[in-house]
C-alpha positions as CSV (number, residue, x, y, z in Angstrom):
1,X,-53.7,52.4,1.9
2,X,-55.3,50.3,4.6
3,X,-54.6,47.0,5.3
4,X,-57.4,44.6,4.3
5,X,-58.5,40.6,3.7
6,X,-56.4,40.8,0.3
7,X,-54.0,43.6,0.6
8,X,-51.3,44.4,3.7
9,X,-48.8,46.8,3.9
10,X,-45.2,45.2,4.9
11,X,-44.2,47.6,7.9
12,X,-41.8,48.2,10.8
13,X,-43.9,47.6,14.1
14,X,-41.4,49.9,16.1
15,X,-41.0,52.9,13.7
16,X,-44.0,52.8,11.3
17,X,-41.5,52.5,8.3
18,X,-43.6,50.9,5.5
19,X,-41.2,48.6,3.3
20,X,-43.7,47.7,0.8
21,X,-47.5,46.2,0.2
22,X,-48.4,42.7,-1.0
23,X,-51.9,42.4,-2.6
24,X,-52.9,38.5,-2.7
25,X,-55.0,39.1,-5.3
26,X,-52.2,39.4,-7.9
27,X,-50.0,36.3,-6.2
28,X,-49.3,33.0,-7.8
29,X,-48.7,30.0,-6.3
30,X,-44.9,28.9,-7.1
31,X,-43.3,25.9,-6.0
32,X,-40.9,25.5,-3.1
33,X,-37.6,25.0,-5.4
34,X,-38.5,28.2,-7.1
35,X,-37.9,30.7,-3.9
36,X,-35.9,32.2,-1.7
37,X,-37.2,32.8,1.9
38,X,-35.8,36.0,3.4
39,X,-36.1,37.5,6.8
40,X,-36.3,40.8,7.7
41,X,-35.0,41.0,10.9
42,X,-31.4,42.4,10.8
43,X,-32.3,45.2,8.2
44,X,-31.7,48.9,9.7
């Protein structure tokens, strides 16, 4: 898998760890009150 205009792999920029892949072209648009935003930056 390469990362392209419609598909990118989620991935650790210090180890290379791949935690998953988001292709856009399967998305739909959901509104604010429907989500959770989550960060990433604590997980080991």
């Amino acid at each position: 898998m390469k990362n392209d205009m419609d598909f990118f792999k989620i991935q650790d920029k210090n180890t290379g760890k791949i935690f998953g892949a988001i292709d856009i072209n399967n998305m739909i648009p959901v509104m604010p009150d429907n989500y959770t935003k989550l960060t990433f930056d604590n997980l080991e």
